[in-house]
C-alpha positions in Angstrom: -5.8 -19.4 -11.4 -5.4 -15.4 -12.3 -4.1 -12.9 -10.0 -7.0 -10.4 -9.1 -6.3 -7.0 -8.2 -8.2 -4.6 -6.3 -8.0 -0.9 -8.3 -9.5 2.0 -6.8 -11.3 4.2 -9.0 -10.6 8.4 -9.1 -13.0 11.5 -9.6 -10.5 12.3 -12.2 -11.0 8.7 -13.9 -14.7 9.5 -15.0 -16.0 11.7 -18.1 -19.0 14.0 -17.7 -21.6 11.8 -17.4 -19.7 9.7 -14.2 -18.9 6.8 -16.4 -15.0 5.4 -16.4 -13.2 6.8 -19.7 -12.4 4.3 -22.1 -9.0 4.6 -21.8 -8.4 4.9 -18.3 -9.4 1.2 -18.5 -5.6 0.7 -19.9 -4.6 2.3 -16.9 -6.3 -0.5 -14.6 -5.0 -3.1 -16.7 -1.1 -2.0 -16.1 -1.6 -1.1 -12.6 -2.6 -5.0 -12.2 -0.2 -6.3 -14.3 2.4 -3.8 -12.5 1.0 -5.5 -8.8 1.5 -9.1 -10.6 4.7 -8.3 -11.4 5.9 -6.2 -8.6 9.7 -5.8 -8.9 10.3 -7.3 -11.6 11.1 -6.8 -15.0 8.0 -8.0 -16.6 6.1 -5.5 -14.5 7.2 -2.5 -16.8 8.1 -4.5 -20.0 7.0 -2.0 -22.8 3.5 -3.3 -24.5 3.8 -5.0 -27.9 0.3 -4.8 -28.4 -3.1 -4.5 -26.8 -6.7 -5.5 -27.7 -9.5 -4.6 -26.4 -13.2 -5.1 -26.0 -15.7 -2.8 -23.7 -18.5 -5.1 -22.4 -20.5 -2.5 -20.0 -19.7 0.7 -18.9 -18.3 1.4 -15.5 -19.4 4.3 -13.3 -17.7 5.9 -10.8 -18.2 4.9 -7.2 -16.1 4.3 -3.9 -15.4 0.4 -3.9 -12.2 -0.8 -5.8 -13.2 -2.4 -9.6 -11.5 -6.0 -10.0 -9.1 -6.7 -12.6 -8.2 -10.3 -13.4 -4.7 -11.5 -14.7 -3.5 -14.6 -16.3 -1.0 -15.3 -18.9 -1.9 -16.8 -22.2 1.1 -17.5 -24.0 4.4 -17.0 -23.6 7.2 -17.3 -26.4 10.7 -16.6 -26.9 10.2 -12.8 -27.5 7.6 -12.0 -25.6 4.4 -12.9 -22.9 1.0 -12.4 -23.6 -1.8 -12.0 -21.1 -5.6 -12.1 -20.6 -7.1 -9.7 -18.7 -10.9 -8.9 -17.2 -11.8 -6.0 -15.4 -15.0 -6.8 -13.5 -17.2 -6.7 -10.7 -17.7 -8.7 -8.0 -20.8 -10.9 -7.8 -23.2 -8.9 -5.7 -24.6 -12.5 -4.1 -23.0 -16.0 -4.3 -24.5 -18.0 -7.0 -25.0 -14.5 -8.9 -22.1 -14.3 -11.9 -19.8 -11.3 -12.0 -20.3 -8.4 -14.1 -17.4 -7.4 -16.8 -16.8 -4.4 -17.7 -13.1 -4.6 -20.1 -11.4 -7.7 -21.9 -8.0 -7.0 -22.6 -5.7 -9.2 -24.8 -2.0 -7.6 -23.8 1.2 -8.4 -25.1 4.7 -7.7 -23.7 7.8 -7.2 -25.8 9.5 -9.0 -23.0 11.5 -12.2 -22.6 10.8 -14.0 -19.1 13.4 -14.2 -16.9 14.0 -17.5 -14.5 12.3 -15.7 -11.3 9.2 -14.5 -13.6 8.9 -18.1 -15.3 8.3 -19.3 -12.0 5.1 -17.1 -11.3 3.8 -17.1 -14.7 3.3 -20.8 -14.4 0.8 -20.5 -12.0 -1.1 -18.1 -14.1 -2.1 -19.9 -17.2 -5.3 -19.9 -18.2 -7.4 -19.8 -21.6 -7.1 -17.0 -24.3 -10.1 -15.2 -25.5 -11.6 -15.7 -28.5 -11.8 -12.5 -30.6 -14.0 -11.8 -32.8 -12.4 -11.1 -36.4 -12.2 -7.6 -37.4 -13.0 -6.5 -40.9 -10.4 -4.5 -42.1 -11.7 -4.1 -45.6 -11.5 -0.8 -47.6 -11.9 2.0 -45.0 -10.9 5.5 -45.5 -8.2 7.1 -44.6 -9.6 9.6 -42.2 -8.2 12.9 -41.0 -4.8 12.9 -40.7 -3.2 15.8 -38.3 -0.5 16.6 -36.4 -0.7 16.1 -32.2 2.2 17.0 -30.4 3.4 14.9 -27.8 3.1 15.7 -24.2 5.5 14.9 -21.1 2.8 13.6 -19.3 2.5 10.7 -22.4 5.8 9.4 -22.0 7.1 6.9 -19.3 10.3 7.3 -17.6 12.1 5.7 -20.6 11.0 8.6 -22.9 8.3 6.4 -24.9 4.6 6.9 -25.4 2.9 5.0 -22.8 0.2 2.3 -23.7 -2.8 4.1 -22.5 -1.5 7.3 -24.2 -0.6 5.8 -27.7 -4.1 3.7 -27.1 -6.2 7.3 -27.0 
């Protein structure tokens, strides 16, 4: 059974055309797992990894997007957890509308008090797609500075910032 969260969307959220910027998406995939989590450790573990798929985009409106959470796996070093951030169906019987599957995981070892939530939360991991990483270029390389505003309270890049 996942935990769902309710996330508000804001003006500043959107890009120019009123659709949700890709990766503000990260941002509505913390704040649940921050509400799952809510005083705990797990809640601001640092994030090992994400991956990422964008199924529809999302355009700005008043009514809160859904965000779905359950956990996946969780090992020794570390948790990882599925996440969907969707729409409600608009009519029973109708199916729900996704918008962002997330694959996240946590560099974080579960404490006692967090084993006993995550246990409720299992559910199914997703089934990626395999990504061809054959000969690419290198691309431009250049400097970016970083910003204040990228860092968390520990000093390191946030998710969402290292993600853009």
């Amino acid at each position: 059974m996942p935990h769902t969260y309710e996330c508000l969307l804001r003006w500043a959220d959107m890009d120019l055309l009123g659709h949700i910027n890709n990766v503000t998406y990260l941002d509505y995939v913390t704040e649940a797992r921050e509400a799952l989590f809510a005083g705990l450790p797990a809640g601001r573990a640092s994030v090992a990894r994400h991956q990422v798929e964008f199924v529809k985009p999302l355009v700005f409106r008043r009514e809160p997007v859904l965000v779905d959470t359950w956990v996946t796996d969780v090992s020794s070093d570390g948790v990882t957890l599925a996440q969907e951030v969707y729409d409600a169906p608009a009519s029973p019987g109708a199916g729900r509308t996704p918008h962002l599957r997330a694959t996240t995981v946590l560099a974080h070892r579960l404490e006692e008090s967090e084993r006993d939530l995550v246990e409720g939360l299992r559910g199914p991991a997703y089934d990626w797609r395999p990504v061809n990483a054959g000969n690419r270029s290198p691309g431009d390389v250049f400097d970016l500075p970083v910003r204040r505003s990228d860092m968390d309270e520990t000093g390191r890049a946030r998710a969402g910032m290292f993600f853009e």
